[in-house]
C-alpha positions as CSV (number, residue, x, y, z in Angstrom):
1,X,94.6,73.8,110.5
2,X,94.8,77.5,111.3
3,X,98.2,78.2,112.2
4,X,98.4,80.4,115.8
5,X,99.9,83.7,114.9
6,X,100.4,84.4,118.6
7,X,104.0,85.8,119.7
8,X,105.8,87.1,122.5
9,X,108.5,90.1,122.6
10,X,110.9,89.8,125.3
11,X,113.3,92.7,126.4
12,X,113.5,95.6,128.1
13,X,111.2,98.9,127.9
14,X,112.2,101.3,125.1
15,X,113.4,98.7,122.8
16,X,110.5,98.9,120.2
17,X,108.6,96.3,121.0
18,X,105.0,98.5,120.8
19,X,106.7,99.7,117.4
20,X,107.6,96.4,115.9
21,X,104.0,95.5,117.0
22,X,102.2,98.0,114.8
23,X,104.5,97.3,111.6
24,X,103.6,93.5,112.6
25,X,99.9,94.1,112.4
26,X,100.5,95.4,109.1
27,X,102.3,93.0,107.4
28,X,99.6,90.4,108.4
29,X,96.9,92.9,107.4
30,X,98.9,93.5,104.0
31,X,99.2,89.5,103.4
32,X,95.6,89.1,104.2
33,X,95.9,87.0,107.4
34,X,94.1,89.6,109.4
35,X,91.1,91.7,108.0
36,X,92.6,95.1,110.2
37,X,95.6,96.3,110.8
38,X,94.6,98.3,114.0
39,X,96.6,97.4,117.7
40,X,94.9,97.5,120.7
41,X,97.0,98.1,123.8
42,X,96.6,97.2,126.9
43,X,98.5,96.2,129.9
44,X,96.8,94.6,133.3
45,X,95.1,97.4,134.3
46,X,92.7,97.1,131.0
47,X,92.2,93.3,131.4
48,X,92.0,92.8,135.6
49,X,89.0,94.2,137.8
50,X,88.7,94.7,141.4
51,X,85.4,92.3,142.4
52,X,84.1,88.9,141.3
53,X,83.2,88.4,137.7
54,X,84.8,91.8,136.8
55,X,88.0,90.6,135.0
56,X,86.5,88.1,132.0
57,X,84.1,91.0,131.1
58,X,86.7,93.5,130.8
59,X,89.1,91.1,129.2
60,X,86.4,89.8,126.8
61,X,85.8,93.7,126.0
62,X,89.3,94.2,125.2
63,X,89.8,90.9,123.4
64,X,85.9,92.3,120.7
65,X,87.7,95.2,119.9
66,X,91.1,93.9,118.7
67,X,89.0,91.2,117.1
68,X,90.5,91.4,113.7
69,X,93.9,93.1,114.7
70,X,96.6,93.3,117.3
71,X,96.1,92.7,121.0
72,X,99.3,93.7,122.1
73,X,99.6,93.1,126.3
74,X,102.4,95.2,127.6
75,X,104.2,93.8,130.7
76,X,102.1,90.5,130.4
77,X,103.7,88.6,133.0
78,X,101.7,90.9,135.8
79,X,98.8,88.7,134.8
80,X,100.1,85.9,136.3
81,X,101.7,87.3,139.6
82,X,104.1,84.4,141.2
83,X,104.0,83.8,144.5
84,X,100.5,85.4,145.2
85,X,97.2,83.1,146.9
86,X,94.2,84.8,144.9
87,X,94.6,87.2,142.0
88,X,92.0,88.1,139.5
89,X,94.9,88.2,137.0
90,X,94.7,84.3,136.6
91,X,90.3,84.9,135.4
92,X,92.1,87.3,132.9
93,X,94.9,84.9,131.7
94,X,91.8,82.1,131.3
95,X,89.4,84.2,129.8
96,X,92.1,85.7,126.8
97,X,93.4,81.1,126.5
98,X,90.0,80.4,125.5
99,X,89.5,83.3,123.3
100,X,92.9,82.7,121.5
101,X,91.2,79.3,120.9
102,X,87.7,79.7,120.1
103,X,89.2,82.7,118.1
104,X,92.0,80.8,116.6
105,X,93.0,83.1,113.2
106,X,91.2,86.2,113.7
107,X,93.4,88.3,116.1
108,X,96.9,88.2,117.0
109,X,98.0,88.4,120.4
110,X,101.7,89.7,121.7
111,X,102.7,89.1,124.9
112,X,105.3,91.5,126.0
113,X,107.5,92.2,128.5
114,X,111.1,91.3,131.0
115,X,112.6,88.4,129.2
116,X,112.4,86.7,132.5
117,X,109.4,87.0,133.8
118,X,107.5,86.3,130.1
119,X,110.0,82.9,129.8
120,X,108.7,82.2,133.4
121,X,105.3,82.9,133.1
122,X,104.8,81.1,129.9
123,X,106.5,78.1,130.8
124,X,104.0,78.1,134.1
125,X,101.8,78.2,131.7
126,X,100.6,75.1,129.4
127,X,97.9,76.9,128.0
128,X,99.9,80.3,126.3
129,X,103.0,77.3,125.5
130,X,101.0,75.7,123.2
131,X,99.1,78.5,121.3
132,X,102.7,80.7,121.0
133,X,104.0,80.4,117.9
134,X,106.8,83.3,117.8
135,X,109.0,84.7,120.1
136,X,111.6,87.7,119.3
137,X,113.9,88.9,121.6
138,X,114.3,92.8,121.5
139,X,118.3,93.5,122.9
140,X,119.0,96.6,124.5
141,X,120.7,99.2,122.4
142,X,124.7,99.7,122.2
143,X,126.2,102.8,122.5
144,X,126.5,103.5,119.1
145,X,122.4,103.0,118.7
146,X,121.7,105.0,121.5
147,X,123.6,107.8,120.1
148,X,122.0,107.7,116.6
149,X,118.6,107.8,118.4
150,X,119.6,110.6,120.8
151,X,120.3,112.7,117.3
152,X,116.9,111.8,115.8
153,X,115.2,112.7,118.6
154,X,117.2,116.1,118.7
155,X,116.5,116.7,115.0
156,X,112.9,116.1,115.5
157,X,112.8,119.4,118.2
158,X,115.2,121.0,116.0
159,X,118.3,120.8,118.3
160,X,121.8,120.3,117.4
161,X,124.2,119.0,120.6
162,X,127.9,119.5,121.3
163,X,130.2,116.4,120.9
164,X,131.3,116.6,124.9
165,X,127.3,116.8,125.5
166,X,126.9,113.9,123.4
167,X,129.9,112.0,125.2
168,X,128.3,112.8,128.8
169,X,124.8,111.4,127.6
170,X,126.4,108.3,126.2
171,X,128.5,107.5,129.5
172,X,125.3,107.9,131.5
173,X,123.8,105.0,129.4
174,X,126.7,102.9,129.8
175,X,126.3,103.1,133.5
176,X,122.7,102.9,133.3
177,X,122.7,100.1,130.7
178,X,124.3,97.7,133.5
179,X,121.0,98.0,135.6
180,X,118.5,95.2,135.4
181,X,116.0,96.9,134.1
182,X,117.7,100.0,131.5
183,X,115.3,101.5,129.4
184,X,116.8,102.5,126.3
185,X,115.3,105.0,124.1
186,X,113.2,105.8,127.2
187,X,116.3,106.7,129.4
188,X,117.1,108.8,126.2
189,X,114.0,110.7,126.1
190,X,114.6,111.6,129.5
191,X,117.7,112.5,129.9
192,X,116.7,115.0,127.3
């Protein structure tokens, strides 16, 4: 039988998870278990419509052109929206069940997103339970991280930093990191 090569990534933005994605892709392109490398990323926007009969059409159009690759769903869990009578999400959460089985061994699909939302949504979920076969948590970064990615991303615009600016980035990530949802390299890039 044709193993499911389906995953989800659980942590917080600015972790990697889109990186770890792409180098993911390759390696199963590499090793042959998928004819492309290439990602497609999408989040609900891509997948969900706004009228009847929309959502499956756009899904199945994003599902034909990672056919072969990636389809890597950022913030997955807004697919299946709790507590909400009718959303189109569920059509789009259907629609991409069927395909990862009709498909089964021709694309790769990572769900990603809040640990607990994705651990919610697929345990709601028989039909993503089953055909996951991965899951990799991404942890946020300690200080020590965050401060040798605040230097690459200063080297790469050709900046060099004092030590007391450095210290005053730092503490704003420690306060920062203790909020629910800290984004990490992100919160970087903009404190920059």
């Amino acid at each position: 039988g044709v193993l499911h090569k389906n995953m989800i990534f659980v942590g917080n933005p600015g972790t990697g998870k889109t990186e770890v994605a792409r180098i993911i892709a390759g390696i199963l392109h590499e090793n042959k278990i998928l004819p492309t490398s290439k990602v497609v990323e999408v989040d609900r926007g891509d997948l969900v419509g706004q009228y009847v009969g929309e959502t499956p059409q756009k899904t199945m159009w994003k599902i034909r052109e990672a056919m072969g690759g990636v389809l890597f769903i950022d913030e997955a869990y807004a697919l299946a929206p709790k507590d909400v009578g009718f959303d189109y999400g569920h059509e789009a959460v259907a629609t991409l069940i069927k395909a990862m089985e009709d498909n089964r061994g021709k694309f790769c699909v990572i769900l990603a997103g809040y640990k607990n939302q994705m651990l919610d949504m697929i345990s709601t979920n028989p039909g993503f339970r089953s055909r996951i076969q991965f899951e990799l948590e991404f942890p946020n970064y300690s200080r020590d991280e965050l401060k040798d990615i605040t230097q690459l991303m200063l080297k790469k615009r050709n900046y060099t930093i004092s030590d007391s600016a450095m210290q005053k980035i730092l503490d704003i990530t420690d306060i920062k990191r203790r909020e629910p949802n800290f984004a990490n390299a992100r919160e970087i890039r903009n404190i920059l």
